[in-house]
C-alpha positions as CSV (number, residue, x, y, z in Angstrom):
1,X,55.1,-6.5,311.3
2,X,57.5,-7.4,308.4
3,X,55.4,-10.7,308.2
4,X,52.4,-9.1,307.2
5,X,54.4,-6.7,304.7
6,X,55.5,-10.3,303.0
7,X,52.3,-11.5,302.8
8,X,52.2,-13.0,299.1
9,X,48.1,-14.2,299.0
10,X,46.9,-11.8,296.5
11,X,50.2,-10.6,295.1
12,X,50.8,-10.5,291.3
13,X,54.8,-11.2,290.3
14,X,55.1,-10.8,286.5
15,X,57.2,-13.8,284.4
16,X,57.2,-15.6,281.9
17,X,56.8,-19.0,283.1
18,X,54.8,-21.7,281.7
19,X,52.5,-21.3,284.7
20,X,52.3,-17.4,283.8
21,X,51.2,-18.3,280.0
22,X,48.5,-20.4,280.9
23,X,45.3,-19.7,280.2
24,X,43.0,-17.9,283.8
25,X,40.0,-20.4,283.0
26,X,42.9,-23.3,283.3
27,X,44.3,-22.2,286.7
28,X,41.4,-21.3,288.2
29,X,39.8,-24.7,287.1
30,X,43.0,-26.0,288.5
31,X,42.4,-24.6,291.8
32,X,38.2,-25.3,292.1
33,X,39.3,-29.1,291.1
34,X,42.1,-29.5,293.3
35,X,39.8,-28.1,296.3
36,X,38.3,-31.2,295.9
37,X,40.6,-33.8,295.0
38,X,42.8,-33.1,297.8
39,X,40.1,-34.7,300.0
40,X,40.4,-37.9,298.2
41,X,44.3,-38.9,300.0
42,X,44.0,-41.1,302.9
43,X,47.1,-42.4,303.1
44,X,51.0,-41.8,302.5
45,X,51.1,-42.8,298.7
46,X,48.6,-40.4,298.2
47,X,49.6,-37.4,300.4
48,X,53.1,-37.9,298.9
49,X,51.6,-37.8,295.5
50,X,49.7,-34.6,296.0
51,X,52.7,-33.2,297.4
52,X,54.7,-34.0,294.2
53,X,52.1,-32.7,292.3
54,X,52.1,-29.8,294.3
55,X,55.6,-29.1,294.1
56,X,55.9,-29.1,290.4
57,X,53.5,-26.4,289.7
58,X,55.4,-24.7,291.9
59,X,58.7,-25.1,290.5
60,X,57.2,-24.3,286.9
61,X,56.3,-20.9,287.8
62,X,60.1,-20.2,288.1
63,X,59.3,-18.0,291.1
64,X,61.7,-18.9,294.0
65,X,60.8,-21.2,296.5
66,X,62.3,-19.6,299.5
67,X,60.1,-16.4,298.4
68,X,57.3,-18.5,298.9
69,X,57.6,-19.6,302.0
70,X,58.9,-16.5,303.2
71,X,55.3,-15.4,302.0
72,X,53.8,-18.2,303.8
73,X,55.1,-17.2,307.1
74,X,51.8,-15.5,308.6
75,X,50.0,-18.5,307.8
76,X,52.2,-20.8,309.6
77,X,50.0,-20.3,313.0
78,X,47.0,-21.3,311.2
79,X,48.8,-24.7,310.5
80,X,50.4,-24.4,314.1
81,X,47.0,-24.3,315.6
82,X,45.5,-27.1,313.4
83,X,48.4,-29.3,314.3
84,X,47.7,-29.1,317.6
85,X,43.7,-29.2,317.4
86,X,43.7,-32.3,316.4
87,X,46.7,-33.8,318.3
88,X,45.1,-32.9,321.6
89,X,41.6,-33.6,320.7
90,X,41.6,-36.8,318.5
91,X,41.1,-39.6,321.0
92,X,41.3,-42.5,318.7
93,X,44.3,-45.3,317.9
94,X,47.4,-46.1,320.5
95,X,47.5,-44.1,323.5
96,X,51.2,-42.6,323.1
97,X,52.2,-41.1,326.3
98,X,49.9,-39.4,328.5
99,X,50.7,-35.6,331.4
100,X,48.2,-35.2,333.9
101,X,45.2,-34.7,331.8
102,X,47.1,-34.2,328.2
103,X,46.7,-37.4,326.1
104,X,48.2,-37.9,322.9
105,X,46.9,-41.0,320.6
106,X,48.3,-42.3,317.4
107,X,45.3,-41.4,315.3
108,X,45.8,-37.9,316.8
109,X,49.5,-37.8,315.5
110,X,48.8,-39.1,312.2
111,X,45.6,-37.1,311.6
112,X,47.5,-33.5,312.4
113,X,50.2,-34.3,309.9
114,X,47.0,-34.9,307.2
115,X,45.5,-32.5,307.7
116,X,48.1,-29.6,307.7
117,X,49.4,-31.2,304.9
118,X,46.0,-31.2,303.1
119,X,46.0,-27.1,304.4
120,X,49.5,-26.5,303.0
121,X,48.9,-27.8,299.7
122,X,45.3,-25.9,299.3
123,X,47.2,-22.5,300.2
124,X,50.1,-23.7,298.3
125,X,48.0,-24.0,294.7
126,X,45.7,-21.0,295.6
127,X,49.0,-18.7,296.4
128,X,50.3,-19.7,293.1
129,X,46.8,-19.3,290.8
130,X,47.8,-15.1,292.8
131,X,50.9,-14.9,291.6
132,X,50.8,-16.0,288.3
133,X,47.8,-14.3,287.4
134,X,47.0,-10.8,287.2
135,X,43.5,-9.2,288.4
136,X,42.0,-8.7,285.0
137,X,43.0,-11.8,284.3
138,X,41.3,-13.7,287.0
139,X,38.1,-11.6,286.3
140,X,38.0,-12.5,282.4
141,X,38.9,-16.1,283.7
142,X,35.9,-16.6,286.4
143,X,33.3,-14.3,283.8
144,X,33.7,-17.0,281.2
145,X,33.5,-20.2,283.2
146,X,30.6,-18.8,285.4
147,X,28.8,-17.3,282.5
148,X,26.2,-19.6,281.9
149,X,25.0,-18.4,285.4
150,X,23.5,-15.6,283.6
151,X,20.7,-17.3,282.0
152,X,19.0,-17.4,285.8
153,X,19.9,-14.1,286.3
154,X,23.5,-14.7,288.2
155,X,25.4,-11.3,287.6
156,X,28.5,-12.6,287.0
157,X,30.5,-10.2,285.7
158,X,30.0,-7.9,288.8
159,X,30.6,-10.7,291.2
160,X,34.1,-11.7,289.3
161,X,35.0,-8.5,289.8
162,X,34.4,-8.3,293.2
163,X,36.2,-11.3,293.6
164,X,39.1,-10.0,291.8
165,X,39.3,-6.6,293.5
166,X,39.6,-8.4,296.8
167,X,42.3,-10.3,296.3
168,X,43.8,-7.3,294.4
169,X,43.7,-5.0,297.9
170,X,45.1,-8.3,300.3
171,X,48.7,-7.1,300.1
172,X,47.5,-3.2,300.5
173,X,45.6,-3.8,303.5
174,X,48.6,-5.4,304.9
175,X,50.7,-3.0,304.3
176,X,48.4,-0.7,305.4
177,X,48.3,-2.4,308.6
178,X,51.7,-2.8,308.6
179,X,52.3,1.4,308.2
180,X,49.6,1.9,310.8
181,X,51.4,-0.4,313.2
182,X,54.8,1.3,313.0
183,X,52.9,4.4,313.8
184,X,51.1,3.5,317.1
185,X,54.1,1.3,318.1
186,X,56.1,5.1,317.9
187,X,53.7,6.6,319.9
188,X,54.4,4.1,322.9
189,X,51.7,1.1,321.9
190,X,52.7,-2.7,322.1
191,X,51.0,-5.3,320.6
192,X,52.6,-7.8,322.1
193,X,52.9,-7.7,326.2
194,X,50.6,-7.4,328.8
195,X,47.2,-9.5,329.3
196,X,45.2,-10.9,326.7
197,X,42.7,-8.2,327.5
198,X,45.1,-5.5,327.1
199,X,46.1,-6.3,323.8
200,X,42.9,-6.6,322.7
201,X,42.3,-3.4,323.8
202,X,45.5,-2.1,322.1
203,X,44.5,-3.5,318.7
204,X,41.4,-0.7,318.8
205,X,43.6,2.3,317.8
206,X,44.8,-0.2,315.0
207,X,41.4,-1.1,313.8
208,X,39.8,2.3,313.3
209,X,42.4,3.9,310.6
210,X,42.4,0.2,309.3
211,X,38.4,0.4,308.6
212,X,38.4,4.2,307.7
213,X,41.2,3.6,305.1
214,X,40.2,0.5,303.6
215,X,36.4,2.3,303.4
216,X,38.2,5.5,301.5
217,X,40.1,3.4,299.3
218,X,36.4,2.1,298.0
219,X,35.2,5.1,297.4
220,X,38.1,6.5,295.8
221,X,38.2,3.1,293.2
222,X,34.0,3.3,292.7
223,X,34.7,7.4,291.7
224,X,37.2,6.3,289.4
225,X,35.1,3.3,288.0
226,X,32.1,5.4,287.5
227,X,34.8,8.6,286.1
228,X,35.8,5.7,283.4
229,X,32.0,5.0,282.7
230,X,31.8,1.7,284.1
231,X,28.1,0.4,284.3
232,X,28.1,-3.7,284.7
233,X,29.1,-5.9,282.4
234,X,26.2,-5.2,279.6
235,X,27.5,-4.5,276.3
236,X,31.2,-4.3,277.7
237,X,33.8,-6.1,275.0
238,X,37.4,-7.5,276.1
239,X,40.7,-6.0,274.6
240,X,42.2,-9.7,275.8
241,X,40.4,-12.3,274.4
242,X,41.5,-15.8,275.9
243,X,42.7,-19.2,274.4
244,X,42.8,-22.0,275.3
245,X,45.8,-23.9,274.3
246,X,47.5,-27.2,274.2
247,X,49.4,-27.2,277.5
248,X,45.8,-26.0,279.3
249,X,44.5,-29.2,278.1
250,X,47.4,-30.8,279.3
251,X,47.2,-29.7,282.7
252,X,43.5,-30.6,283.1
253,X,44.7,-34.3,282.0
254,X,47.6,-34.4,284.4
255,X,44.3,-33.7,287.2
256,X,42.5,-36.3,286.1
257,X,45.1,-39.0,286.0
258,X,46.0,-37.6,289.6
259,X,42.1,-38.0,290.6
260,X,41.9,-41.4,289.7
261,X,45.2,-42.5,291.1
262,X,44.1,-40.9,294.1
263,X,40.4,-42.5,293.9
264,X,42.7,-46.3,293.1
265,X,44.7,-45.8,296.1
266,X,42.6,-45.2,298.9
267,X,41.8,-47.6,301.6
């Protein structure tokens, strides 16, 4: 339970970092870019060199590293599972050692280690673009870079917003859960014991208030959206106007040089 209260996807934490005085259309670039270019490492110099990479954003956002791992914590099954996915079910390279019907090759090894790596850094960056970026910030951001989309009829504005909002309510609906779980856990439920089966079935007086708050919470924003005036993004003019500056341009060179190193490397 106190993992999901620490859950830092979503989460804004205000500073004054370089990271934070970016421009939204930079990180988010940043983030679409390194999505793909993450695919490109095949080998240690380039995993090692994403990780680097990786690790400096990280440290120039000033926010402390063990806070972000802390975050990280609920994801670590997810990696867990990966690992192990592909340790047990890649059959390719040196058999290793082998238990009744368990084999474990090389490839398998090698290919785990990729590709949790490949998942840590892609959470890693995304977590970051969260926390160093507020909501409106992130909707101004993907508006502008999407809004040629509005020449086919694309409604963009409403969609960034969407997009926004929902990473916006992440760390509410955890907490949420998290309140709702202390609450059934005092009137005698467990979560963790007992069959599969039984859990399952325990997770149902968890679910509902889950669904009927989260549904409640919609209505009460789109009441005080429409209470505002709010219709779309037609005519609407920003307060916050964004700039692009010289260390943006600097950080979508530093990407570049990293793609092509990546793109030299590979064998």
């Amino acid at each position: 339970m106190r993992d999901l209260n620490n859950l830092i996807i979503g989460r804004y934490v205000p500073g004054t970092s370089l990271i934070h005085r970016m421009d939204p259309r930079a990180k988010l670039l940043l983030v679409f870019i390194f999505v793909m270019v993450v695919f490109l490492a095949n080998n240690v110099w380039g995993y090692a060199l994403l990780a680097a990479f990786t690790l400096t954003i990280v440290l120039l956002t000033k926010i402390p590293i063990p806070f972000i791992l802390k975050g990280l914590k609920p994801i670590i099954w997810i990696i867990i599972f990966t690992m192990l996915f592909h340790v047990f079910l890649t059959k390719e390279g040196t058999l290793l050692f082998e238990v009744g019907f368990i084999q474990v090759y090389e490839e398998g090894i090698i290919q785990a280690i990729f590709i949790s790596l490949r998942f840590l850094f892609l959470i890693a960056i995304t977590t970051i673009l969260t926390l160093t970026t507020t909501p409106i910030e992130v909707t101004d951001g993907m508006e502008t870079l999407f809004g040629p989309f509005k020449k086919v009829g694309v409604p963009v504005h409403e969609l960034a917003l969407m997009m926004s909002i929902s990473l916006r309510f992440i760390p509410t609906l955890m907490q949420e859960t998290d309140k709702i779980m202390k609450a059934q856990s005092a009137r005698g439920a467990d979560f963790t014991v007992g069959p599969l089966k039984e859990r399952v079935k325990a997770l149902v007086p968890l679910l509902v208030p889950l669904f009927i708050s989260a549904f409640k919470r919609a209505e009460e924003l789109a009441t005080a959206m429409e209470a505002r005036g709010y219709k779309g993004g037609e005519g609407r003019t920003k307060f916050r106007l964004l700039e692009w500056q010289l260390k943006d341009t600097l950080l979508m060179v530093t990407l570049a040089v990293l793609t092509f190193i990546l793109v030299l490397i590979r064998t």
